[in-house]
C-alpha positions as protocol buffer text, in pm:
chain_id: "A"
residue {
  index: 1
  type: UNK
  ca { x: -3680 y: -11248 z: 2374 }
}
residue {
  index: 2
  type: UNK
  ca { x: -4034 y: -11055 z: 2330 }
}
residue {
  index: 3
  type: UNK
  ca { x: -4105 y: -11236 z: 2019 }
}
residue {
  index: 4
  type: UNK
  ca { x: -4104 y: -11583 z: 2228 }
}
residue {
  index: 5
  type: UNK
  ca { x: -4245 y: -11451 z: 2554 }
}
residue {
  index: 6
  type: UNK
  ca { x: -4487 y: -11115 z: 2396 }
}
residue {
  index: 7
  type: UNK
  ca { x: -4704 y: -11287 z: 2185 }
}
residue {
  index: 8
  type: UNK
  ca { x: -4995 y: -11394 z: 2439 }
}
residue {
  index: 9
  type: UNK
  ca { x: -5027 y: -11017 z: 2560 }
}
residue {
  index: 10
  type: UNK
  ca { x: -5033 y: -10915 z: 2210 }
}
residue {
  index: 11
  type: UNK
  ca { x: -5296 y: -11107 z: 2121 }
}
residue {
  index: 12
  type: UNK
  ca { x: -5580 y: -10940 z: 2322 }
}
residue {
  index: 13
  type: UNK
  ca { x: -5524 y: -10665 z: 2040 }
}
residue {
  index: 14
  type: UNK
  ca { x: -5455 y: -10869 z: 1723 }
}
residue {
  index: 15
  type: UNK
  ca { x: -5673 y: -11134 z: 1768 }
}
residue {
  index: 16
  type: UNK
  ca { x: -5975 y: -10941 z: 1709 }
}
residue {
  index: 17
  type: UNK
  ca { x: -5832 y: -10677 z: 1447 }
}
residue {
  index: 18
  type: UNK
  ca { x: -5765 y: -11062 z: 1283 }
}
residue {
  index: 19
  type: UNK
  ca { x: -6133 y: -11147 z: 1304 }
}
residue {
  index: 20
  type: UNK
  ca { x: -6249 y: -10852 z: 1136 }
}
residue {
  index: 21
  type: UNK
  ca { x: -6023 y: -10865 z: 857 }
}
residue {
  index: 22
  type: UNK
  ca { x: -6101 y: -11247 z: 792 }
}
residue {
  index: 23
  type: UNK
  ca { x: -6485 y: -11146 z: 803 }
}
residue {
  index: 24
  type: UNK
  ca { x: -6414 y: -10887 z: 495 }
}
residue {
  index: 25
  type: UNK
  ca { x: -6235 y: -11168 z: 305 }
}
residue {
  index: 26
  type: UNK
  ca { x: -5884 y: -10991 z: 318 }
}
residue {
  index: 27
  type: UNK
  ca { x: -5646 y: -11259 z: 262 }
}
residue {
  index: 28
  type: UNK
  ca { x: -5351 y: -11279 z: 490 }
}
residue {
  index: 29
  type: UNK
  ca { x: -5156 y: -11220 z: 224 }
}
residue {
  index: 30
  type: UNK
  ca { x: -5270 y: -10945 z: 94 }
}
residue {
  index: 31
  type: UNK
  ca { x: -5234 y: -10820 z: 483 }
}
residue {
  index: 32
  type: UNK
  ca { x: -4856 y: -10932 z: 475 }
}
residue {
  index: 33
  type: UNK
  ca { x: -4768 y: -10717 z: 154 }
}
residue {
  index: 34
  type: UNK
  ca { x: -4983 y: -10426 z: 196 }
}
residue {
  index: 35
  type: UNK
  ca { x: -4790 y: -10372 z: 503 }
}
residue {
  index: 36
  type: UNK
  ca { x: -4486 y: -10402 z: 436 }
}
residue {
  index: 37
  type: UNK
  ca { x: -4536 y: -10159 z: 165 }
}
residue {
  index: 38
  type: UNK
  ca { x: -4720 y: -9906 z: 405 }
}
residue {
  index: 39
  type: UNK
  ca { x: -4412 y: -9958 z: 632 }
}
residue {
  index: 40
  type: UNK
  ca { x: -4164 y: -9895 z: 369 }
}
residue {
  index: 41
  type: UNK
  ca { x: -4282 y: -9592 z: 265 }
}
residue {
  index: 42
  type: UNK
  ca { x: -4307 y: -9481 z: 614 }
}
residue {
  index: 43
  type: UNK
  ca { x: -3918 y: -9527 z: 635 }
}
residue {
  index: 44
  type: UNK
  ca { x: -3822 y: -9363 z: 323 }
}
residue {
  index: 45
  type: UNK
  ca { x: -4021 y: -9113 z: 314 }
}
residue {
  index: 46
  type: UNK
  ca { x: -4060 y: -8973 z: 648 }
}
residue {
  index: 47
  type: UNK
  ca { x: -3701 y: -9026 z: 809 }
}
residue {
  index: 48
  type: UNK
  ca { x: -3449 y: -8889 z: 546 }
}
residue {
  index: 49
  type: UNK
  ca { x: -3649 y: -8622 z: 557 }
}
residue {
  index: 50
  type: UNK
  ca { x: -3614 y: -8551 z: 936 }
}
residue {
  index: 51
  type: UNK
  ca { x: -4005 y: -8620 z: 993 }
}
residue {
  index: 52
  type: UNK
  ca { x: -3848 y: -8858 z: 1272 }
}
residue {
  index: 53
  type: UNK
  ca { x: -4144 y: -8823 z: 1533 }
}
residue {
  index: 54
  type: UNK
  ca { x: -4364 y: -8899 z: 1305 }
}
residue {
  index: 55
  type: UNK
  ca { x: -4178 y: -9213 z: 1142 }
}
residue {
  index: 56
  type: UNK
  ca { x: -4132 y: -9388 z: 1465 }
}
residue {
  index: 57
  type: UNK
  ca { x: -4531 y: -9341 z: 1607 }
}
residue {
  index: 58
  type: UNK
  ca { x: -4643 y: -9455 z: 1236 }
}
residue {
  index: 59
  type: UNK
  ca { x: -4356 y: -9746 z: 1222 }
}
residue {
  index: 60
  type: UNK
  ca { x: -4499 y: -9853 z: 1569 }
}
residue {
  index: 61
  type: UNK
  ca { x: -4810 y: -9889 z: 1494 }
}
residue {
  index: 62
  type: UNK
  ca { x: -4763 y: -10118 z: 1170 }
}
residue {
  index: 63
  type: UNK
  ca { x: -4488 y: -10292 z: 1319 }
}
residue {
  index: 64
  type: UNK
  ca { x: -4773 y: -10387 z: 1603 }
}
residue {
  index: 65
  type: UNK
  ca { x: -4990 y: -10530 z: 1382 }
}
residue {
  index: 66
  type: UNK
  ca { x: -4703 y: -10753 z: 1251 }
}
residue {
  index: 67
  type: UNK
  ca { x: -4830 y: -11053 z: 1427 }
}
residue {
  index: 68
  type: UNK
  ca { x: -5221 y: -10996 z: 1278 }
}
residue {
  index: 69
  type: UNK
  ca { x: -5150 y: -11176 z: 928 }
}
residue {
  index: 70
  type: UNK
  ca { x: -5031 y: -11506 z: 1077 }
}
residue {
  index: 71
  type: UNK
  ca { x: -5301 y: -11500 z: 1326 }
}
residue {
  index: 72
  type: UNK
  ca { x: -5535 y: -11425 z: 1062 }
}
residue {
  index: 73
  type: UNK
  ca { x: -5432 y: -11769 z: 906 }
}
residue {
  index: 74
  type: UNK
  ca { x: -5410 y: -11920 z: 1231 }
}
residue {
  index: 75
  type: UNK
  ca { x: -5769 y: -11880 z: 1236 }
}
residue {
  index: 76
  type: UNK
  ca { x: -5834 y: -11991 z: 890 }
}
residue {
  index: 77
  type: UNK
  ca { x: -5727 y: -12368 z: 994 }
}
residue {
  index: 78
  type: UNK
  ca { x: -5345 y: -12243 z: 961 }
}
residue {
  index: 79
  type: UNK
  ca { x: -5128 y: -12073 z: 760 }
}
residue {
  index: 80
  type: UNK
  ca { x: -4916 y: -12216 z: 437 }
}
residue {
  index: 81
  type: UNK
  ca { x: -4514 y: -12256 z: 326 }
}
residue {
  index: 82
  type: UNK
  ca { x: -4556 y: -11969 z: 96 }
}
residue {
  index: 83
  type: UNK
  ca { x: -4767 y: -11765 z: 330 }
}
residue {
  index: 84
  type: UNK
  ca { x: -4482 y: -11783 z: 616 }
}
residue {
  index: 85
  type: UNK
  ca { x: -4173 y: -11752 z: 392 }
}
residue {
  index: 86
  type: UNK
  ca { x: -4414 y: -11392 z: 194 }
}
residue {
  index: 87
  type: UNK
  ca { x: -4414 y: -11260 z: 540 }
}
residue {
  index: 88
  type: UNK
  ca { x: -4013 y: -11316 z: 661 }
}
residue {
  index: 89
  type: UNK
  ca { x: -3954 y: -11220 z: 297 }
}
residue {
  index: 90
  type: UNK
  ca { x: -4168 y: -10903 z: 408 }
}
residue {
  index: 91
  type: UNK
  ca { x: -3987 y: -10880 z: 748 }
}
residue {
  index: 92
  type: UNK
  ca { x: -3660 y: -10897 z: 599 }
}
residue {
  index: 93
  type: UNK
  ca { x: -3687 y: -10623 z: 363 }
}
residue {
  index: 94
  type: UNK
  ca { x: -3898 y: -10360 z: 603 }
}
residue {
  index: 95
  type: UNK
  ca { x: -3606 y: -10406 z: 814 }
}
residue {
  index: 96
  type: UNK
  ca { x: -3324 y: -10345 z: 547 }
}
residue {
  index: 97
  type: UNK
  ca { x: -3561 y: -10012 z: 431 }
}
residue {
  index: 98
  type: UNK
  ca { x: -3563 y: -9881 z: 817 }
}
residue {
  index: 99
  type: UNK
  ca { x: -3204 y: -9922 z: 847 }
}
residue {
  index: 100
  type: UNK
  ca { x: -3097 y: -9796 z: 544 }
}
residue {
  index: 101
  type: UNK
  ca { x: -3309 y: -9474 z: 597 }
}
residue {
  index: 102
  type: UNK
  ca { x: -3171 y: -9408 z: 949 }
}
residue {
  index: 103
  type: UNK
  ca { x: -2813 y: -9463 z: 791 }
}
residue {
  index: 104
  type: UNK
  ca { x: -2916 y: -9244 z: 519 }
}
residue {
  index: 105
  type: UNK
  ca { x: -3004 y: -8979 z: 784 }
}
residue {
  index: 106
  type: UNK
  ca { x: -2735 y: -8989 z: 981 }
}
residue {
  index: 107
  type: UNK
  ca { x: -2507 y: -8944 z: 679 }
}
residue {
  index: 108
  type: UNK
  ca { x: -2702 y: -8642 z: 535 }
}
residue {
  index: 109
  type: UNK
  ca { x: -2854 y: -8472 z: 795 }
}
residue {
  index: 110
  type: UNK
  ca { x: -2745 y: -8577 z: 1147 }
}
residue {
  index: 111
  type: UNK
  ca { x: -2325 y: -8544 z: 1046 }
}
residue {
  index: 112
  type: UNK
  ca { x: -2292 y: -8853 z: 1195 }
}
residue {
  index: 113
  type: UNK
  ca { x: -1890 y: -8905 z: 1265 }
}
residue {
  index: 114
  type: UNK
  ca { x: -1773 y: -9241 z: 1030 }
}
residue {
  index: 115
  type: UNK
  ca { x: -1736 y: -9484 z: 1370 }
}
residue {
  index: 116
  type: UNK
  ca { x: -2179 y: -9439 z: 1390 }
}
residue {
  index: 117
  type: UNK
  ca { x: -2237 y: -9463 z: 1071 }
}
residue {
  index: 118
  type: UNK
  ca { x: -2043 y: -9790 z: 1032 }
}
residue {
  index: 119
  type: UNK
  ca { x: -2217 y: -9906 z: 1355 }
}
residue {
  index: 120
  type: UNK
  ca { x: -2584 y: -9840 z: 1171 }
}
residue {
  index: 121
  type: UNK
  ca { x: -2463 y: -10032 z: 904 }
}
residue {
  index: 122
  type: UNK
  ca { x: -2341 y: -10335 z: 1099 }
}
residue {
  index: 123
  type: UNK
  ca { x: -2712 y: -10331 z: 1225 }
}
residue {
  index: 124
  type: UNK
  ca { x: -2851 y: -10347 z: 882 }
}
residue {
  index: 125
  type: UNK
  ca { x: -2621 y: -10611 z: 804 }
}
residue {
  index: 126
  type: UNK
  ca { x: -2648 y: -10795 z: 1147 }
}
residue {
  index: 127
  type: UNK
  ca { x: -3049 y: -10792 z: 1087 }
}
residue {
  index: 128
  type: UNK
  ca { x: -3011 y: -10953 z: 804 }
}
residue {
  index: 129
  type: UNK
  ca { x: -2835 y: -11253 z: 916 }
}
residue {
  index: 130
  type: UNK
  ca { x: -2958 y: -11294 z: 1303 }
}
residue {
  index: 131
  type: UNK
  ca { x: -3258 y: -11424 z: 1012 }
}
residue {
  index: 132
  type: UNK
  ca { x: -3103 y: -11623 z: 810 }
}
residue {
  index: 133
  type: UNK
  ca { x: -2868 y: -11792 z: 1084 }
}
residue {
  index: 134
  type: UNK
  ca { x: -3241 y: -11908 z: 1212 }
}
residue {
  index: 135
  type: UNK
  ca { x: -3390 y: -12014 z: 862 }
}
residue {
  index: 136
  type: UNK
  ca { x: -3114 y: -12188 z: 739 }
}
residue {
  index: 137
  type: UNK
  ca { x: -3092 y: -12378 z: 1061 }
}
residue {
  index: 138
  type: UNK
  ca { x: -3464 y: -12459 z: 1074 }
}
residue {
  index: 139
  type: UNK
  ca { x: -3388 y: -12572 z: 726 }
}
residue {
  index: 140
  type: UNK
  ca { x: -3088 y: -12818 z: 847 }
}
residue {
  index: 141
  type: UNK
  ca { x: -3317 y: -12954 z: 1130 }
}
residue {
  index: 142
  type: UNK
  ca { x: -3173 y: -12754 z: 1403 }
}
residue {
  index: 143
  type: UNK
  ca { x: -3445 y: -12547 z: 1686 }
}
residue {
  index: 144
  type: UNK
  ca { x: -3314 y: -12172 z: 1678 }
}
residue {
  index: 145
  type: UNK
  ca { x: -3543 y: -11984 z: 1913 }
}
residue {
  index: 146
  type: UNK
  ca { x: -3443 y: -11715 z: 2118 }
}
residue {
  index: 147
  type: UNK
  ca { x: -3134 y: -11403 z: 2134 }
}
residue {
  index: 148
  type: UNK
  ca { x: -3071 y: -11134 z: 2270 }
}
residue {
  index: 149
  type: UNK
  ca { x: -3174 y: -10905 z: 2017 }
}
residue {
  index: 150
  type: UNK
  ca { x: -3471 y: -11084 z: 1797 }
}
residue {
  index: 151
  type: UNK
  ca { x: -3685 y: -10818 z: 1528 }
}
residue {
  index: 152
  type: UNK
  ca { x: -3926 y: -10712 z: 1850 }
}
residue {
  index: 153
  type: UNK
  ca { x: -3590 y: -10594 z: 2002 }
}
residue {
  index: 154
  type: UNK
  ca { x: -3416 y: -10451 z: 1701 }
}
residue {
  index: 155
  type: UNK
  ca { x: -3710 y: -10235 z: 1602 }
}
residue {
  index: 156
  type: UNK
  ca { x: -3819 y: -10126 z: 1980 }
}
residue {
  index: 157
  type: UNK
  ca { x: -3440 y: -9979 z: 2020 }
}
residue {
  index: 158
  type: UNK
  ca { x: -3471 y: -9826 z: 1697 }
}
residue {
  index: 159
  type: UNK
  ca { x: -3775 y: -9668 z: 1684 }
}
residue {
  index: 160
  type: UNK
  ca { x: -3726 y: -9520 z: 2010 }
}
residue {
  index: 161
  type: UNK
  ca { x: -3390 y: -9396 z: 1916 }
}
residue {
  index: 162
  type: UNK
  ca { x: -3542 y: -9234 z: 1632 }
}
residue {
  index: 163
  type: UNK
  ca { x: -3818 y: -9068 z: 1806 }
}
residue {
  index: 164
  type: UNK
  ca { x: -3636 y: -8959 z: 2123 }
}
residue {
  index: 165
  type: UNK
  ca { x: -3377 y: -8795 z: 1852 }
}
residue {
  index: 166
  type: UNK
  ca { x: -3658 y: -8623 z: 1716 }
}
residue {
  index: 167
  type: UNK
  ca { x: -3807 y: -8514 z: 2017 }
}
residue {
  index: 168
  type: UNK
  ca { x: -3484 y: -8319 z: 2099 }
}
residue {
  index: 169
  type: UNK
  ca { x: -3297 y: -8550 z: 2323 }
}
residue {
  index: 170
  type: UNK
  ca { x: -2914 y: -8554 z: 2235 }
}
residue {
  index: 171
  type: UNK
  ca { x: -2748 y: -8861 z: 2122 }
}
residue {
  index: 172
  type: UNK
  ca { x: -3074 y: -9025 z: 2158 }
}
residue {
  index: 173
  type: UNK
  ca { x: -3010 y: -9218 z: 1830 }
}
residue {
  index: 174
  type: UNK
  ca { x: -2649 y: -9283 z: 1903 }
}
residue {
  index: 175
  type: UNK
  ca { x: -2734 y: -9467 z: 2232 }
}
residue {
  index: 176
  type: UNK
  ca { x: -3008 y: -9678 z: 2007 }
}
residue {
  index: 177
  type: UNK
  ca { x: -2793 y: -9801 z: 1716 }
}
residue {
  index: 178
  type: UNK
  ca { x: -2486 y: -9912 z: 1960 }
}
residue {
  index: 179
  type: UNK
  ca { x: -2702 y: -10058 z: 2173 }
}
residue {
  index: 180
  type: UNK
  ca { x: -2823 y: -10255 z: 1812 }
}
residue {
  index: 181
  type: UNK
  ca { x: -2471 y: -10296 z: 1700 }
}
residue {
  index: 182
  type: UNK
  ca { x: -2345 y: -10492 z: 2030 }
}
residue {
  index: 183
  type: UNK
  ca { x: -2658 y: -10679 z: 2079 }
}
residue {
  index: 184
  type: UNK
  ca { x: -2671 y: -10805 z: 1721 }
}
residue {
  index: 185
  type: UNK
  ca { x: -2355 y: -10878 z: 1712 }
}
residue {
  index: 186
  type: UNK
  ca { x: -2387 y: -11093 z: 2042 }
}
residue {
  index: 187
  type: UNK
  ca { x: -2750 y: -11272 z: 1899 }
}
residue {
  index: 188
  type: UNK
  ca { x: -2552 y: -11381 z: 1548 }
}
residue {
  index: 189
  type: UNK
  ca { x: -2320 y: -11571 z: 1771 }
}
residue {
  index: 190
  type: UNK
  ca { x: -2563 y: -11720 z: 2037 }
}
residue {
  index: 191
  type: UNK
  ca { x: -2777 y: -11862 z: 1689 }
}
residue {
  index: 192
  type: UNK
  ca { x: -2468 y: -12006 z: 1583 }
}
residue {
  index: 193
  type: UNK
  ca { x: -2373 y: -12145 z: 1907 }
}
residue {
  index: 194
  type: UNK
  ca { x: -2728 y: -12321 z: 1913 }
}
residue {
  index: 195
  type: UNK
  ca { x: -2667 y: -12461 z: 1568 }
}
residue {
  index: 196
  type: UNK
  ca { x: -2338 y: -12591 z: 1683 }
}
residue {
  index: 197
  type: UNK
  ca { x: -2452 y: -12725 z: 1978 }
}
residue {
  index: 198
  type: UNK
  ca { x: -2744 y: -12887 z: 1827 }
}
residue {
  index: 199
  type: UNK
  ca { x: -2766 y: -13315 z: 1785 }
}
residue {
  index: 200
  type: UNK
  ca { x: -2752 y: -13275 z: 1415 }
}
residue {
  index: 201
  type: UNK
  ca { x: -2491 y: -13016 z: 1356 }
}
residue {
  index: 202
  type: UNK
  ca { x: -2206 y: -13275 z: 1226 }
}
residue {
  index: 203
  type: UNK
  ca { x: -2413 y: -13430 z: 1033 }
}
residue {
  index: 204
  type: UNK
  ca { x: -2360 y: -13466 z: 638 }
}
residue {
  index: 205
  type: UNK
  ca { x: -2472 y: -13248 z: 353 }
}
residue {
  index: 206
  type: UNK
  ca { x: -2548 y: -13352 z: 6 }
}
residue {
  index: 207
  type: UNK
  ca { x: -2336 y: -13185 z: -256 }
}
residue {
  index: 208
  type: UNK
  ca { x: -2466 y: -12849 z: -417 }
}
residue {
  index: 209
  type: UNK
  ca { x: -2640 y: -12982 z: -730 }
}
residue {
  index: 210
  type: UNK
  ca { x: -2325 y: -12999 z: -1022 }
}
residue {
  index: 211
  type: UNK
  ca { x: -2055 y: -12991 z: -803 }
}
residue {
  index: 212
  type: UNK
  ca { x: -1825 y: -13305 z: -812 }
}
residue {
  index: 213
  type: UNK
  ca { x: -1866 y: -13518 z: -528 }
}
residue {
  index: 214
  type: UNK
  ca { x: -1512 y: -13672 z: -403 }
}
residue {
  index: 215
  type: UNK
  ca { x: -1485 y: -14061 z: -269 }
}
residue {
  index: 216
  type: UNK
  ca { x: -1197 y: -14204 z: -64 }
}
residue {
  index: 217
  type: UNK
  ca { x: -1134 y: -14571 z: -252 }
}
């Protein structure tokens, strides 16, 4: 929902942290990878370790600027195949890293009981695919735009979750990750629901390259 209707506030903040960076000749990139990597580390480093203030301020702030590499090539004349799937690749893994350090954390230090930590990991999981249900549609031809829970969504809940929990309010992160869990499990099905629904969803696929094709005579 916030990544369709957000963007337009957002950009009285990105656009011009975008023109600077073009003016230094920073490629986008070079934008895309450096922070995801910043991000990363932020997760791994900071959360297991119970720094969990800390990890969701510095995770907001980078997850912010998410938007500033594709507007950066937006204002280079437009951005290129490899430059968009670099930056889901990106998304994709920042958000598996995040998860699986809050998992990690409330296995290790948190005691979480079995039921919460199988909920975190149906949010990692879940993450994963809300994605790929909408690139392998876009691939197919279908529109997937929209959900319940989209990555503005999934990383809001979490973040606060994590930094309520480490500002001392109880079951803080508990509320955040079943929240996630429900609400990613409800935005796999809506994407799949628009792929069903859409013109060419019973339409034909070609054969996976070596596999024998069958023909009624």
């Amino acid at each position: 929902m916030l990544s369709v209707h957000g963007r337009k506030p957002a950009a009285l903040v990105v656009e011009p942290v975008a023109r600077i960076l073009n003016r230094t000749g920073i490629t986008p990139n070079t934008v895309t990878v450096a922070g995801a990597l910043i991000t990363i580390l932020i997760a791994v480093l900071l959360i297991p370790s119970g720094h969990l203030v800390w990890a969701a301020i510095l995770s907001g702030i980078f997850a912010a600027f998410d938007m500033v590499d594709g507007t950066m090539a937006r204002m280079r004349g437009g951005g290129t195949k490899f430059g968009a799937t670099l930056d889901a690749t990106c998304d994709r893994i920042t958000d598996g890293a995040l998860f699986a350090a809050i998992t990690w954390w409330l296995i290790y230090s948190y005691e979480a009981p079995p039921s919460l930590v199988v909920a975190s990991l149906v949010v990692l999981i879940s993450s994963q695919v809300i994605s790929y249900v909408k690139a392998r549609g876009e691939a197919s031809g279908f529109r997937i735009v929209g959900g319940l829970v989209e990555r503005p969504e999934r990383l809001i809940l979490g973040l606060v979750g994590v930094g309520l929990q480490g500002f001392g309010v109880p079951y803080a992160i508990d509320v955040a990750i079943w929240l996630l869990t429900v609400g990613s499990v409800i935005t796999v099905v809506q994407r799949l629901r628009i792929a069903a629904r859409a013109p060419q969803a019973q339409d034909l696929v070609a054969a996976p390259e070596g596999a024998a094709e069958t023909v009624e005579k």
